[in-house]
C-alpha positions in Angstrom: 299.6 161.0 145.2 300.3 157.9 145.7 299.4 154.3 143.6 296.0 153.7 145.9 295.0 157.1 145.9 295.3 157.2 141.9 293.0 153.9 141.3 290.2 155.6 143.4 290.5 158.5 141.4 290.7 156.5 138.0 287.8 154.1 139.5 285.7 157.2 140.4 286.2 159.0 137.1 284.9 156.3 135.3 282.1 155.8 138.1 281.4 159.3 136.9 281.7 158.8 133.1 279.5 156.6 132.9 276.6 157.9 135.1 277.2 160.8 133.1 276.1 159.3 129.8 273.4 157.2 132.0 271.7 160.3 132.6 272.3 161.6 128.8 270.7 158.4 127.3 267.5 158.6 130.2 266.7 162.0 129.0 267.0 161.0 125.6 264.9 157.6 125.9 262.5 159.9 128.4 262.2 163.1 125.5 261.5 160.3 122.7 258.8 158.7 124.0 257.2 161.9 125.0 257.3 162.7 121.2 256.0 159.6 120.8 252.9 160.0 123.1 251.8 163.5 121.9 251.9 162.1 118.3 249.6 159.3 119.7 247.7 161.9 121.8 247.1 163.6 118.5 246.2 160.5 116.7 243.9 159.8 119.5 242.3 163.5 119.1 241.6 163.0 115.0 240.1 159.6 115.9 237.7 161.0 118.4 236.7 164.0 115.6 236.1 161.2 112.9 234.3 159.5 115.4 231.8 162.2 115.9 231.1 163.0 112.6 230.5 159.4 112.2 227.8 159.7 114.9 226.2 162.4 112.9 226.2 160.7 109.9 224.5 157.8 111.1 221.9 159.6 112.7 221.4 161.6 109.7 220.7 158.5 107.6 218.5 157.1 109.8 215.9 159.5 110.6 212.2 158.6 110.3 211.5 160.9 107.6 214.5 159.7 105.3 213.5 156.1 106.5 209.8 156.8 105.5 210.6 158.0 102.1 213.2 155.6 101.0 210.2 152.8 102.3 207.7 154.8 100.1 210.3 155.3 96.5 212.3 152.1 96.9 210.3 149.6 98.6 206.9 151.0 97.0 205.5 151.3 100.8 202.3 153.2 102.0 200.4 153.1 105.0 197.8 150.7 104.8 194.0 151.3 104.5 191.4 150.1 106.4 190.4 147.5 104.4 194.2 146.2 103.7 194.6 145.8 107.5 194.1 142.0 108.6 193.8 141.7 112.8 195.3 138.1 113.5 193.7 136.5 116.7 195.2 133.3 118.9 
């Protein structure tokens, strides 16, 4: 072998060497953030449960016969008689 013969040899083992551990590191980097994504993905999932129930919640609390009787125990509220209605004109 001679000396010119070697340093391509030498210069393509370390060509090699090192696209070797490129690829290494890529699939590293690439398996990482795809644990990173389904732990978002999962996050993501929990927030669109709490989300729901939420929902429900707030449309529990608000319905017109919860509203009505709140009005009537903590506001002293009734529907008003005849003669307690006033008709404003312009």
């Amino acid at each position: 072998m001679t000396r010119g013969q070697l340093v391509v040899l030498l210069i393509l083992t370390f060509g090699l060497l090192i696209t070797a551990t490129g690829v290494v590191y890529s699939k590293y980097a690439s398996r990482k953030n795809f644990v990173a994504l389904q732990l978002l993905r999962a996050e993501r999932d929990a927030m669109e449960v709490e989300w729901g129930r939420l929902q429900l919640e707030q449309s529990t609390w608000a319905t017109h016969a919860r509203v009505e009787k709140m009005a009537r125990q903590r506001l002293k509220m009734h529907i008003p008689t005849a003669e307690e209605v006033v008709v404003v004109k312009p």
